[in-house]
Each structure stands twice: as structure tokens, then as C-alpha cells.
C-alpha positions, -999 to +999 in steps of 0.1 A: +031+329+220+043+312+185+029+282+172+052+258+157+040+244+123+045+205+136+043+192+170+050+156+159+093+158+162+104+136+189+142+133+201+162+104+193+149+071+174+113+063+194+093+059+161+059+065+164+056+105+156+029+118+136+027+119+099+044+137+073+030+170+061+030+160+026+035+122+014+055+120-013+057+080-017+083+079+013+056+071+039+027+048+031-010+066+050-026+038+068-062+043+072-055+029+111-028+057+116-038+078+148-038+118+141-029+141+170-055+169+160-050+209+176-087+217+165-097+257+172-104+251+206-095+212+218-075+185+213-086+156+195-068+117+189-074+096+163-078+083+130-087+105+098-122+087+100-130+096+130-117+130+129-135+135+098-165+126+112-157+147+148-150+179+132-178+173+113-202+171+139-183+197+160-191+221+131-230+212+132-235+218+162-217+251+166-239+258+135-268+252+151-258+272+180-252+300+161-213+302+161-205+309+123-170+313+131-165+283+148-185+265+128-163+272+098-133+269+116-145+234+127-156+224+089-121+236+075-108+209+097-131+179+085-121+192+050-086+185+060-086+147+071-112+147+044-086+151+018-065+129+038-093+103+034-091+109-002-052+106-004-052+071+014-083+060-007-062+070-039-028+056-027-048+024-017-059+021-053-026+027-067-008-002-046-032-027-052-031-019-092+006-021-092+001-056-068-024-067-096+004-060-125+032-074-101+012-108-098+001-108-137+039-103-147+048-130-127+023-152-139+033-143-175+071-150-163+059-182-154+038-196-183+070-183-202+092-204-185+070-235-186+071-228-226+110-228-225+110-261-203+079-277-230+104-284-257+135-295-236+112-322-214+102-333-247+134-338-263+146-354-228+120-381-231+130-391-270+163-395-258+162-414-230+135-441-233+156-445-260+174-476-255+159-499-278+163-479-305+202-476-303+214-505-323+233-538-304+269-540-303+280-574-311+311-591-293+337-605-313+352-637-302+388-643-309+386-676-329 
């Protein structure tokens, strides 16, 4: 029987589905995302952590029951949401240095435009508490 590469198409718009092979900044990983995992010989669900940690287990005790085989096959699997680990660990960083720069240009944008408004408010003030200074306009009678 042939094994297809990814089991994660569904028909028509449900969303949901599994993750992309490779993320190439379309999809965001979220460390909450649920995997569907074909493992060597079962089926596990759920997130990288805890298959990380599953596989990882899976492969000790197959080690310690003296299954080399599966115990690699089991450890080649950890590896794998391993990396994913890694990848959401890395993208994590990434956003919330670009959120950091976002709110630090905004704040610059700010102080700039509080500069611009500085001299304006100023010159506002001069001008219009000015009354007193503008001189008195005298009436003429007609005599």
C-alpha cells in the first residue's frame, strides 16, 4: 500500500487541517497547535511538547527493552517536533523583536510629533493672549 506524504488535506473550506510541511512566514507555529503524529507503530495527538516528550519516552523504553530499531525510529521522531520546538521558539523571538521595534518607532513618531506641535502651541499662545498688546483704535467724532 502507498503512503501519502500528508494526511492533513481536507475538502472544501473546514479550516483546521494540520500544519504546513515547511513554514515559510505564511503560517504562524503556535506552540498550542495540535499535531496529528503517524509514529512507527501508533498514532499519537497533540502538541509538539507533548509529542516531543512522548516519542521521547517511547524511545526509552523500547531502549530499555532491547528494541534498537524502534528505539531509533521512536528518537528520529522526538528530533522532529524537537526542531519544531526550536522553529516556534525562534519565530517567537523574531515577532516579539519586530513588536519591540514596531512600538519604539512609534514612540519615536510620537515624541517627533510633540516636537513639531512644541513650537506652534508656543507661537499660538504669543498671539492670542495677545490683546493688550495690540494698540486701541480711537473713534473719531464728527464735530
Amino acid at each position: 500500500m502507498k503512503r501519502m506524504r500528508s494526511r492533513h488535506h481536507r475538502s472544501g473550506g473546514g479550516g483546521g487541517g494540520g500544519a504546513p510541511r515547511h513554514n515559510n512566514g505564511q503560517t504562524p507555529l503556535n506552540r498550542n497547535h495540535v499535531f496529528d503524529s503517524n509514529g512507527p507503530d501508533l498514532r499519537i495527538r497533540g502538541t509538539a511538547q507533548q509529542l516531543f516528550e512522548k516519542y521521547l519516552q517511547l524511545g526509552r523504553d523500547a531502549t530499555g527493552t532491547g528494541d534498537r530499531i524502534l528505539a531509533e525510529a521512536y528518537f528520529q521522531h522526538a528530533e522532529h517536533y524537537f526542531r519544531i520546538l526550536n522553529a516556534m521558539a525562534q519565530a517567537a523571538q523574531q515577532s516579539q523583536i519586530e513588536r519591540q521595534e514596531r512600538q519604539q518607532q512609534r514612540q519615536r513618531h510620537y515624541a517627533e510629533q510633540q516636537e513639531e506641535r512644541r513650537p506652534q502651541d508656543e507661537e499660538n499662545e504669543s498671539t492670542e493672549g495677545g490683546d493688550e498688546q495690540q494698540p486701541a483704535v480711537s473713534e473719531v467724532s464728527a464735530d
